[in-house]
N, C-alpha and C positions, 0 to 999 in steps of 0.2 A: 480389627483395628479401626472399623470404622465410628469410633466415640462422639459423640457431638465436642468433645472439644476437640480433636480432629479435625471434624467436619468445619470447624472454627476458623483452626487455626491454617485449612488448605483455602478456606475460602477470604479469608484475611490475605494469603502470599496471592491467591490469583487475581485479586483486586489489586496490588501494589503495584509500583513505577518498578519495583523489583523484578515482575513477574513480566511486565511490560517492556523491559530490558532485555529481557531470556529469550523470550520471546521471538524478538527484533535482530537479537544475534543468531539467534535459528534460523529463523530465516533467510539472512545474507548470506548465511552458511553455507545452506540450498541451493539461494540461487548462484551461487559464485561457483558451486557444484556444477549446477546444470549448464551454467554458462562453459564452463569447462569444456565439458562433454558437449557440449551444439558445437562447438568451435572445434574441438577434436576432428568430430564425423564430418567439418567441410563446412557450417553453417557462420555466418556473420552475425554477431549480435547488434543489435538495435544502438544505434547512439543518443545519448539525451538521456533527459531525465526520468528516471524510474517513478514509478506512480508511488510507492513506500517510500521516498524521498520527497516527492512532493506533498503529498500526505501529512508526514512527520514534520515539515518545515511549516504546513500550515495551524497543525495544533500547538505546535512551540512556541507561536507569535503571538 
């Protein structure tokens, strides 16, 4: 299955604000997981701003 237009067309979605979307929602996904879990087993998470928050808010400007 791996055709050059294939090869095209996955590297066309992983270039996009599409793929950059998916992405950024996996990830919160994670960490909202793992926060979870830290917090279950007794642990305190961190307050303030997340570094993928800061990040995001400075390529948007």
């Amino acid at each position: 299955m791996n055709t050059n237009s294939y090869e095209e067309a996955f590297d066309k979605f992983i270039n996009s604000r599409d793929y950059d979307r998916v992405e950024e929602a996996l990830f919160s996904f994670a960490r909202a997981c793992f926060e979870a879990g830290y917090k279950a087993a007794g642990g305190v998470a961190a307050d303030g701003d997340k570094v993928i928050d800061i990040l995001r808010r400075s390529l948007d400007d």
